[in-house]
N, C-alpha and C positions, 0 to 999 in steps of 0.2 A: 203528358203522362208516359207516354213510350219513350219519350228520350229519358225523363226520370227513372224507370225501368232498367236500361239498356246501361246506364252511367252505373248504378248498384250492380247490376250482372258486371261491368268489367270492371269495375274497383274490386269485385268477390274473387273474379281472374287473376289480379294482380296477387291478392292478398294470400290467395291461394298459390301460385307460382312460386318455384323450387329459386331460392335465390343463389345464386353461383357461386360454388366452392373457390374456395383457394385452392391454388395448385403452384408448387413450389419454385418455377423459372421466374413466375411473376411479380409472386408475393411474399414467397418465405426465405428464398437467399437471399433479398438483400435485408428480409431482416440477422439472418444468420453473421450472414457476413459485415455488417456493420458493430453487431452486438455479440458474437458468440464464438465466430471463428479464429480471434486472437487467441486463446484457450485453448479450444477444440481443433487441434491440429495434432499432427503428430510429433512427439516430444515434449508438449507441453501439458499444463496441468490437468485438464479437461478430459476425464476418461475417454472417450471415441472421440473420434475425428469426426467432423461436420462441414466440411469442405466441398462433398460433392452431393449431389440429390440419392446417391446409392447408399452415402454412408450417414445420410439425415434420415431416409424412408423408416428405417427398422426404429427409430427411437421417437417419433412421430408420435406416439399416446404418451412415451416418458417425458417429452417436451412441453407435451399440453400442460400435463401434472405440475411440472417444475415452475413455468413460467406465471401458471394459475394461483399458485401459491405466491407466488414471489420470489422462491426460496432462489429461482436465474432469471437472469443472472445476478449475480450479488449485487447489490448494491442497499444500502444504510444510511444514506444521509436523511434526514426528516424536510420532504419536499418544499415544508410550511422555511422553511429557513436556509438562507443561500440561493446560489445558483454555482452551478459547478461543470466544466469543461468536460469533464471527462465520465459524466453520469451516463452510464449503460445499464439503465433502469428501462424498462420497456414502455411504453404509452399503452394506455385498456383497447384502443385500437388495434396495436400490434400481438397483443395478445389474443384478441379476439379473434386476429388471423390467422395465428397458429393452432389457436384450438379447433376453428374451421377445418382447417388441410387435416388435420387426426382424426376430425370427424369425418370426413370425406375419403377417407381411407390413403391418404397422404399420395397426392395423383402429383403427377410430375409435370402437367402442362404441357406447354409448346416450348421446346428446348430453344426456340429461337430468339428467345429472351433471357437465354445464361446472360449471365455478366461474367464480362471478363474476372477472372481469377486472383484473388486479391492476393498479390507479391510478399512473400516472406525472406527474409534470410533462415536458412537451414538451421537452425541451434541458437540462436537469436532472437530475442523481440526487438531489437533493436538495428539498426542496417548493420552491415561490414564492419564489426570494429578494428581501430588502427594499431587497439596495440589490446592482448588477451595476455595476463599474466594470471598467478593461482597458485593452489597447492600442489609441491612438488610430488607429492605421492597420495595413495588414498586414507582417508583418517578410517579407523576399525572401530563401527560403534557394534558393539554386544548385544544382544538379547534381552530385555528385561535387565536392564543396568541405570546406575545413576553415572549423571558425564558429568564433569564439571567445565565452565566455560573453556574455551580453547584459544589462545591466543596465536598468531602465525604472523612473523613479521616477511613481510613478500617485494625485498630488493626491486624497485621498478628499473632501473638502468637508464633515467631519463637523466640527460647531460644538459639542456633545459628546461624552463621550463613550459607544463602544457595544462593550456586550457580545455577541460571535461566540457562539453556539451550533451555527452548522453554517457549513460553508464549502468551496468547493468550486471550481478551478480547471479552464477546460475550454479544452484548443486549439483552434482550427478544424482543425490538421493534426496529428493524433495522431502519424504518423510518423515525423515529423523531431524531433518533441520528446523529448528523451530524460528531461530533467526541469522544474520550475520549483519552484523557491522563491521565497515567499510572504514577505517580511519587513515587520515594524511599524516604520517609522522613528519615535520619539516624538519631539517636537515641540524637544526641549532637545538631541535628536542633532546631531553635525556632521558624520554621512556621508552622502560623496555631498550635500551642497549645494552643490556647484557645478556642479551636472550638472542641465540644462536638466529639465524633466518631459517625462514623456510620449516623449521621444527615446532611441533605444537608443544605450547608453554604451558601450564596453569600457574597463577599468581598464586603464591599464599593470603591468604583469607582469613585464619584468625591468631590471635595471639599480637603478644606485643610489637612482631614485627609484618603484621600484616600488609600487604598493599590497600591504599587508598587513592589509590590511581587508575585503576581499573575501566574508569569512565573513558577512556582517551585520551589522560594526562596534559588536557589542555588543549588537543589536535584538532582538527577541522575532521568532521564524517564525510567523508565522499559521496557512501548511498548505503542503505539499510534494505534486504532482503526478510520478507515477512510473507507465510502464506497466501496467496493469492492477489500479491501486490505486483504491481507492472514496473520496467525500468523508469527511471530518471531522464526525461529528453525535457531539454529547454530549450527556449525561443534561439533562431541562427546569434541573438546578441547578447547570448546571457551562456554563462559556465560556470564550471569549480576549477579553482586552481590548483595544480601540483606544482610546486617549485622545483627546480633543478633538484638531484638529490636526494628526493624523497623518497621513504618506503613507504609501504601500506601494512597496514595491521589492521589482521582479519579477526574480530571478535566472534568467533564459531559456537552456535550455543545447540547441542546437540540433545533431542530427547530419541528415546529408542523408544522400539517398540517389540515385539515378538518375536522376531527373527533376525538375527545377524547380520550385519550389512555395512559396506562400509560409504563416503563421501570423499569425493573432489571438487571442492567448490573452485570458479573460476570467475574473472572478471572482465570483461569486457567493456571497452572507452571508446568513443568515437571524439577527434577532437574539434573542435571550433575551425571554423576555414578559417576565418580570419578574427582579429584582436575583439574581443567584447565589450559590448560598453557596460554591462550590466556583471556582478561577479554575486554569486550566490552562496548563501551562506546558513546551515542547518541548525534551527535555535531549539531549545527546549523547556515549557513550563513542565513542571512537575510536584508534585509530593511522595515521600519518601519516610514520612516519621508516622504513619498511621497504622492504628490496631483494628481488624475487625475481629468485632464479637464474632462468636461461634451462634451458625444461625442467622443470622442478621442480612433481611431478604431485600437491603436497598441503602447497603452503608454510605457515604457519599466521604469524600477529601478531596480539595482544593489547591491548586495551585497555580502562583503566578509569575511573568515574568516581565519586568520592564526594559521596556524599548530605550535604550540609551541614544541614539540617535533616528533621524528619520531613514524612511526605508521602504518598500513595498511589498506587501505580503502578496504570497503565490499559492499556499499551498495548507493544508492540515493532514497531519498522520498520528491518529489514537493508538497509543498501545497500552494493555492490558495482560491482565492472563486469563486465566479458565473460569475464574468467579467474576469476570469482567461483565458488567450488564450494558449501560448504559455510560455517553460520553459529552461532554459540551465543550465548545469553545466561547468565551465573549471576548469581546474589545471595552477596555474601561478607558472611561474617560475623564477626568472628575466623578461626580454624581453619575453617569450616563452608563450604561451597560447597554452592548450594542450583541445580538445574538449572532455567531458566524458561522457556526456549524453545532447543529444537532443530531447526534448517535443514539436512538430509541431500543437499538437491539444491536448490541456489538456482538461479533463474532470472531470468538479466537481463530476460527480456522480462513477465516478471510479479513486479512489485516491490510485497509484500502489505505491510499492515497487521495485527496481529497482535493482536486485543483480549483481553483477562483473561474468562473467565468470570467470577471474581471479582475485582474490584482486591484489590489485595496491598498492606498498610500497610509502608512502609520506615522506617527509624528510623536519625537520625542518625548517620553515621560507617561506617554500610553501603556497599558499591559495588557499582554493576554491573560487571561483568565483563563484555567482548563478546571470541569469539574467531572471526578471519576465516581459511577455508580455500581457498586459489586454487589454480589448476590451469593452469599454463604450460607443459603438456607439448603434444606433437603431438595425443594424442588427446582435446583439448578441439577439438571442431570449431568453438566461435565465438572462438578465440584466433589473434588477428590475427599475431601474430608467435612460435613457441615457441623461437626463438633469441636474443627477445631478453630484456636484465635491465627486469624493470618497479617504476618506481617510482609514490608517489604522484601525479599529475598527475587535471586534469578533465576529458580528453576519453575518451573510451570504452578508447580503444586504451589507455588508463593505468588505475589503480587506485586505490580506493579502500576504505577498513574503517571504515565511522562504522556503530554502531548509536543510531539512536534511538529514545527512548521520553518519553510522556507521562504528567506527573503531577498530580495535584490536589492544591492546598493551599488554607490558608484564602483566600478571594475580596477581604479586608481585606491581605491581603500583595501588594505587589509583588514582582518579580524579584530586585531588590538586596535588600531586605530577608532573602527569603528564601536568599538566600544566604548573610549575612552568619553565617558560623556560628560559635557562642557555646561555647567547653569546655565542656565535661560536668564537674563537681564528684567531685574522687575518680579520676578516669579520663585513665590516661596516653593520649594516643594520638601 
């Protein structure tokens, strides 16, 4: 009976005993810096810095908040479907440790458990690149203005050619840029050759002699710049190619905001040490002919694109605009719909990239399927107008349903090539 006694008094001891805080050498910089310090540094998107326990202490209750919510670090993809390399979603454990240390009044532990300092390049996500080209002077966006897209052809000087491994687009004004596309003019194109370099273009757009080329008149995209999206690095065996020759055109899509300010966007490449055996290639499903009602709290449009050859997929990037809700990817198969990626809550102001845990081998005559869900009712609070019908256009207040995705094929094929697709023997399609 007295040990029965004695076992309830120290289980009551236990239960009652203060269980130990978090304190941040031990517990909360590596979550930091696994998950939050790419951003949060200086220069980069992440309003304060989070790098050191002096510049994480003061925001230590704002942390709790954020990460409790969900709302950080970003991340969108629907757990239940995929698996994906680059998920910087936190675990309910990780969380639970950050909200510990804010409760705990954000104690700094025993400094003798820093971790070494996780290595950046100065003005880069990406290491040293080997070659930084851009806009020759700053573009002037206005106050409360409409822009129309910008075009900027950006002479590269390469006398052969190079294989991109990592590449990386950065503005001087994060704010007003809403996006920039990256295009490889090769050297036999005739877009946009009559457009000075270095001087921002706009294409004409309506009437009888409008451009309809405007997409990259055929060109390969090197990388696409989207709010709170990371550079382009791939595997040491995998790149994009530029041919001898080539220029780049910069698709500059500017929105402003209340104050005057002008951009320098720039680009940065780091190349391949050596030959690839892998050469990567930026595809796109989309739709482009849909009407949404005014109002309409879960419009949905479709679109598909067939794999003309095999290949390996790597990669998904949604984009939308402001009445953008919701996003899917499938794999069709025949009859077979395979789910690859699910967007439950797209967010214009953080436009992800979306890597494969494992690349996925696609095979000939498969499609992607992308299906876009917009939300033009009143209670979308970044929906500029819910009375009115929105169709495709480029400026925010319009809409857009492209998914893309990247694939690797053999590094001996080009784009045409791979295209060029061959029947299958036996097989109606």
């Amino acid at each position: 009976m007295k040990l029965f006694a004695a076992s309830i008094i120290f289980a009551s001891l236990l239960a009652a005993a203060p269980k130990p805080s978090a304190t941040y050498y031990k517990d909360v910089e590596p979550i930091l810096q696994a998950n939050c310090q790419n951003c949060h540094r200086a220069g980069e998107i992440g309003p304060m810095p989070l790098m050191t326990y002096e510049q994480a202490k003061p925001w230590g209750k704002a942390i709790k908040a954020s990460v409790a919510t969900r709302k950080m670090p970003p991340w969108f993809a629907d757990p239940a479907v995929g698996h994906f390399a680059n998920d910087r979603s936190l675990t309910p454990a990780q969380i639970d440790t950050l909200a510990a240390w804010a409760d705990a009044g954000m104690p700094a532990g025993d400094a003798k458990a820093k971790l070494p300092a996780k290595a950046f390049v100065e003005g880069w996500n990406i290491p040293k690149p080997d070659a930084v080209v851009g806009m020759a002077k700053p573009f002037p966006i206005p106050a409360n203005s409409k822009i129309d897209y910008q075009y900027i052809i950006i002479p590269t000087g390469f006398t052969e050619d190079k294989w991109v491994n990592m590449v990386e687009a950065r503005p001087s004004d994060r704010s007003v840029v809403h996006h920039a596309v990256i295009f490889i003019r090769d050297p036999s194109s005739k877009w946009l050759r009559e457009v000075e370099p270095l001087v921002p273009f706009v294409p004409n757009r309506s009437g009888k002699d409008r451009r309809l080329d405007v997409g990259g008149g055929g060109n390969e995209i090197l990388h696409t710049y989207t709010p709170g999206n990371l550079p382009d690095m791939w595997k040491p065996n995998q790149a994009k190619l530029i041919p001898a020759g080539s220029d780049l055109v910069m698709q500059m899509h500017y929105t402003s905001n209340k104050t005057d300010t002008v951009d320098q966007t720039k680009i940065g490449m780091v190349f391949a040490k050596q030959p690839p055996e892998q050469r990567i290639m930026t595809l796109i499903a989309g739709s482009d002919n849909f009407v949404i009602p005014p109002g309409d709290p879960a419009y949905k449009t479709v679109g598909t694109f067939t794999i003309p050859n095999d290949a390996t997929m790597l990669n998904f990037f949604p984009h939308m605009h402001v009445r953008g809700k919701a996003f899917e990817y499938n794999l069709l198969d025949g009859d077979k719909r395979e789910p690859l990626l699910k967007v439950n809550k797209y967010d214009f102001n953080w436009q992800l990239t979306y890597h494969l845990a494992k690349p996925m081998e696609l095979k000939r005559g498969q499609k992607i399927e992308i299906t876009s869900t917009f939300d033009n009712s009143p209670n979308n609070p970044a929906n500029p107008d819910p009375k009115a019908e929105v169709r495709w256009g480029e400026q925010s207040w319009e809409e857009m349903a492209y998914g893309f995705f990247d694939v690797a094929v053999d590094a001996r094929l080009d784009r045409r090539s791979w295209y060029q697709r061959k029947p299958i023997p036996g097989k109606v399609e």
